[in-house]
N, CA, C and O atoms as a DFTB+ gen file, in Angstrom:
248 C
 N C O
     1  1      -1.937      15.232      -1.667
     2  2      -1.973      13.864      -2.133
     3  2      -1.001      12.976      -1.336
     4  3      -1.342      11.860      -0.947
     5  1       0.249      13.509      -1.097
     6  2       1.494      13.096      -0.126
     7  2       0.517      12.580       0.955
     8  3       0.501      11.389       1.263
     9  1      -0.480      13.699       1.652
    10  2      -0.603      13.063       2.970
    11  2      -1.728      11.836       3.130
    12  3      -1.815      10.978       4.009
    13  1      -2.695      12.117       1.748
    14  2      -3.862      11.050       1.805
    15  2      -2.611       9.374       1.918
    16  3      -2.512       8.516       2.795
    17  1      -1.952       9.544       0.717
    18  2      -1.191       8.397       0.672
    19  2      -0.430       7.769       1.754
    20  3      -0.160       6.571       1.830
    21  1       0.003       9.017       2.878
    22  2       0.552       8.849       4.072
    23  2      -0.054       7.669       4.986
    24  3       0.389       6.599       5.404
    25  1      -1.506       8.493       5.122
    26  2      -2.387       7.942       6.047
    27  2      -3.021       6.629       5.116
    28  3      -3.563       5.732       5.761
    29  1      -2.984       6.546       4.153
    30  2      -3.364       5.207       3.823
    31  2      -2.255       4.045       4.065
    32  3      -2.575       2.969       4.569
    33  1      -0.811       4.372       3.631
    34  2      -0.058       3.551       4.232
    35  2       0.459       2.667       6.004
    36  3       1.082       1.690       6.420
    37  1      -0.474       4.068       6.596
    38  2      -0.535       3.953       8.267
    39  2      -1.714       3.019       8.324
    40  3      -1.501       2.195       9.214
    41  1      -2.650       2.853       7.845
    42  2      -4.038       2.493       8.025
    43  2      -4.132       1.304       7.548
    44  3      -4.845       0.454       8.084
    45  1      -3.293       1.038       6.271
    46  2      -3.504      -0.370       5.692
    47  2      -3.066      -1.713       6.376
    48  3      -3.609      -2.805       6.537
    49  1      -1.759      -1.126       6.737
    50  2      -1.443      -2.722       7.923
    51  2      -1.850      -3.197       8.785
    52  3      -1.902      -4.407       9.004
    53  1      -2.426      -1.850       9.810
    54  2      -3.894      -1.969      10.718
    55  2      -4.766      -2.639      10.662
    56  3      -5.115      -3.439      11.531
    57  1      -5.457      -2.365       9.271
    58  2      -6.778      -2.793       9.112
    59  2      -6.380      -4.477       8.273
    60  3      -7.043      -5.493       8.479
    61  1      -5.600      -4.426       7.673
    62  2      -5.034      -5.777       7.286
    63  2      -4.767      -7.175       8.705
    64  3      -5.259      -8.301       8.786
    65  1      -3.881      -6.505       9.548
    66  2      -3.740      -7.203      10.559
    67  2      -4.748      -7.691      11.544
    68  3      -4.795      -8.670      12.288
    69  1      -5.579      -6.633      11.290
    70  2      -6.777      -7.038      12.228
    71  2      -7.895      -8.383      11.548
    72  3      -8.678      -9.170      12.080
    73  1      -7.371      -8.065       9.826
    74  2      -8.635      -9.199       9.806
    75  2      -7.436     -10.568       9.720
    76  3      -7.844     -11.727       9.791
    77  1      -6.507     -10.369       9.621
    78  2      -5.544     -11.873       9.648
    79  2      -6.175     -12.217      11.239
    80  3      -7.012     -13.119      11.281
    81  1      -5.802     -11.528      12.547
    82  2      -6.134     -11.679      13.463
    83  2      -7.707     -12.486      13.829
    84  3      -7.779     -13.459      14.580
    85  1      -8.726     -11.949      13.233
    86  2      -9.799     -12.669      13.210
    87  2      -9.966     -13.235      12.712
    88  3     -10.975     -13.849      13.061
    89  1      -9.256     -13.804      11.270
    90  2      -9.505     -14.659      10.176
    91  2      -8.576     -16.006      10.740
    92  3      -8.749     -17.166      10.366
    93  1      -7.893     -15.696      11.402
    94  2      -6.701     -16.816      11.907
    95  2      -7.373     -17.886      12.594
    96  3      -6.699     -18.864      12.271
    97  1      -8.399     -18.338      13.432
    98  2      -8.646     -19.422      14.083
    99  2      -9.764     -20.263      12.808
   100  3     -10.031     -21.464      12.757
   101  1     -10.208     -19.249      11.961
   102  2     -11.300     -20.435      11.140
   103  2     -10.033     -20.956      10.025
   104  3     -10.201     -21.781       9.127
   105  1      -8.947     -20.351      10.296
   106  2      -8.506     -21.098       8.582
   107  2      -6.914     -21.868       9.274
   108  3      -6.074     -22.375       8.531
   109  1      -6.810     -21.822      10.381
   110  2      -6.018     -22.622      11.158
   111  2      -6.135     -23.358      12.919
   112  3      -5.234     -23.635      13.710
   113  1      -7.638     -23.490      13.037
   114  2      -7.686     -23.320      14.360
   115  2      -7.930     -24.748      14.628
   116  3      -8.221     -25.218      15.728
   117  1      -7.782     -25.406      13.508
   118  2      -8.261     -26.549      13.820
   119  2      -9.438     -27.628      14.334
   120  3      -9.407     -28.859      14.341
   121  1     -10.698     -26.512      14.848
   122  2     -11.495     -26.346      15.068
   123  2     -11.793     -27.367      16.983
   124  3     -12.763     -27.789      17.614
   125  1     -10.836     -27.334      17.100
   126  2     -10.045     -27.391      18.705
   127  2      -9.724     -26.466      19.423
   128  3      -8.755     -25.720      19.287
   129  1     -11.103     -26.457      20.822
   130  2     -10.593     -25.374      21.317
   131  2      -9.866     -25.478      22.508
   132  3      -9.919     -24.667      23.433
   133  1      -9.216     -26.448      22.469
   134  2      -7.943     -26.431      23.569
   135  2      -6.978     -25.923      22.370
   136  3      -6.529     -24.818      22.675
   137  1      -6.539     -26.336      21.184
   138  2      -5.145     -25.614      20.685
   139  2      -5.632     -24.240      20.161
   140  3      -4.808     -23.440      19.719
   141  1      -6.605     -24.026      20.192
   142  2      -7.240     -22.537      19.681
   143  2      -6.727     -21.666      20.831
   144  3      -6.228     -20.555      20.653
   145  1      -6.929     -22.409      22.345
   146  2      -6.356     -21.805      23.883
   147  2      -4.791     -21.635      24.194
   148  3      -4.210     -21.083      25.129
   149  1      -4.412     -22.193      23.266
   150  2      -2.667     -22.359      23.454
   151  2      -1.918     -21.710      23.026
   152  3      -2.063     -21.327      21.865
   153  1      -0.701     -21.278      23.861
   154  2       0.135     -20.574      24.107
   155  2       0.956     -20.676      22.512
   156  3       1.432     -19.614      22.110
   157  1       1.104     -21.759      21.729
   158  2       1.626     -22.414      20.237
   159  2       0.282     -21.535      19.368
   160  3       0.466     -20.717      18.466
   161  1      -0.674     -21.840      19.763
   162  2      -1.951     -20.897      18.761
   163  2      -1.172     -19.567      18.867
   164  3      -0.137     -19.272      18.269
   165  1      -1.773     -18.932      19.619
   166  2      -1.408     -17.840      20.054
   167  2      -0.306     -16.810      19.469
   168  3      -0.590     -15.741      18.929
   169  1       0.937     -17.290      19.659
   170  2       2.583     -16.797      19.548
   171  2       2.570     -17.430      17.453
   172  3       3.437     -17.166      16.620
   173  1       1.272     -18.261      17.241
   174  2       1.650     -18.194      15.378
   175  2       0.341     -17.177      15.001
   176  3       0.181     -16.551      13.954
   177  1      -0.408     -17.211      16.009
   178  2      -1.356     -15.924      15.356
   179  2      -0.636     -14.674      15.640
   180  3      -0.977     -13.849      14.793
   181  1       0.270     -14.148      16.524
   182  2       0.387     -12.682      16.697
   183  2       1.582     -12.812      15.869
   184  3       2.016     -11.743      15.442
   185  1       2.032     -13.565      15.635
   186  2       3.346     -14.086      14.249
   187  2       2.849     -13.545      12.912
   188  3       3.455     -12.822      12.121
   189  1       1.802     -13.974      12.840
   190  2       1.206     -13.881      11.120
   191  2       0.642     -12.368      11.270
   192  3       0.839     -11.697      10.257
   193  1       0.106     -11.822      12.128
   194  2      -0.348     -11.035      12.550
   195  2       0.736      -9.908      11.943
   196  3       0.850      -9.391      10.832
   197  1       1.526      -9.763      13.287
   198  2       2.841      -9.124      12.879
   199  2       3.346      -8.755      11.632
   200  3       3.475      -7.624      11.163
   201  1       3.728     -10.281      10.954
   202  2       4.767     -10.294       9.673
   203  2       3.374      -9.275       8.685
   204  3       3.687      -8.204       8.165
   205  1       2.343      -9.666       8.608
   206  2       1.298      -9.407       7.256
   207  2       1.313      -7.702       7.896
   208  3       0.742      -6.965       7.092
   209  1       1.628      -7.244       8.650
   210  2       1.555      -5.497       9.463
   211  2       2.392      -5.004       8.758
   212  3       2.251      -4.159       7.874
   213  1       3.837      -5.815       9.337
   214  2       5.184      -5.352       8.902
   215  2       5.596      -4.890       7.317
   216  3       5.942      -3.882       6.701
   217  1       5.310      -6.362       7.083
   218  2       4.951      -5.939       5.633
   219  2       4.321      -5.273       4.446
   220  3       4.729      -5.083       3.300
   221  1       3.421      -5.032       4.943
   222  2       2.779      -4.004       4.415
   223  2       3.023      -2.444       4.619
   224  3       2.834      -1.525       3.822
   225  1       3.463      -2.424       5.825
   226  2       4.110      -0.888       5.928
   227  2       5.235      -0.831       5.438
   228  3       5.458       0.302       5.012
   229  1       6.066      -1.529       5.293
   230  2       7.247      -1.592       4.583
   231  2       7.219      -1.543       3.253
   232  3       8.300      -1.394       2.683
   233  1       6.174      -1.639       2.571
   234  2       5.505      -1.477       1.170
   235  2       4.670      -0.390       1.000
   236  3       4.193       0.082      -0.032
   237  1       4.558      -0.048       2.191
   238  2       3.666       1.668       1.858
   239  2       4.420       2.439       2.365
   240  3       3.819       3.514       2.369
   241  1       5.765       2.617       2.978
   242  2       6.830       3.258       2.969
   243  2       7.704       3.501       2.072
   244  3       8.105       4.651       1.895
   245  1       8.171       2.413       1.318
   246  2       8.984       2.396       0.032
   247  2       8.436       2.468      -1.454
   248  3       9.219       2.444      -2.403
């Protein structure tokens, strides 16, 4: 049971991050695709990206 829970805690921030990642330009993209192209897009999507990863493993660790 230890290890199912293991691998679900490995798997969840993954699969979490990935849909922030794709979900990120329709619910902030402004629907501009020059700032959708920008380096400011970009560095707050792999931001949100990140933090919603982090966090969640840090919650399936503890």
């Amino acid at each position: 049971m230890t290890i199912i829970f293991g691998i679900l805690a490995i798997l969840l921030p993954v699969l979490v991050g990935s849909m922030v990642w794709k979900h990120f330009d329709r619910n902030y993209g402004r629907d501009d695709e020059v700032y959708i192209n920008s380096l400011e897009h970009f560095l707050k999507k792999l931001g949100a990206t990140l933090l919603s990863g982090v966090a969640l493993l840090w919650i399936g660790m503890s």
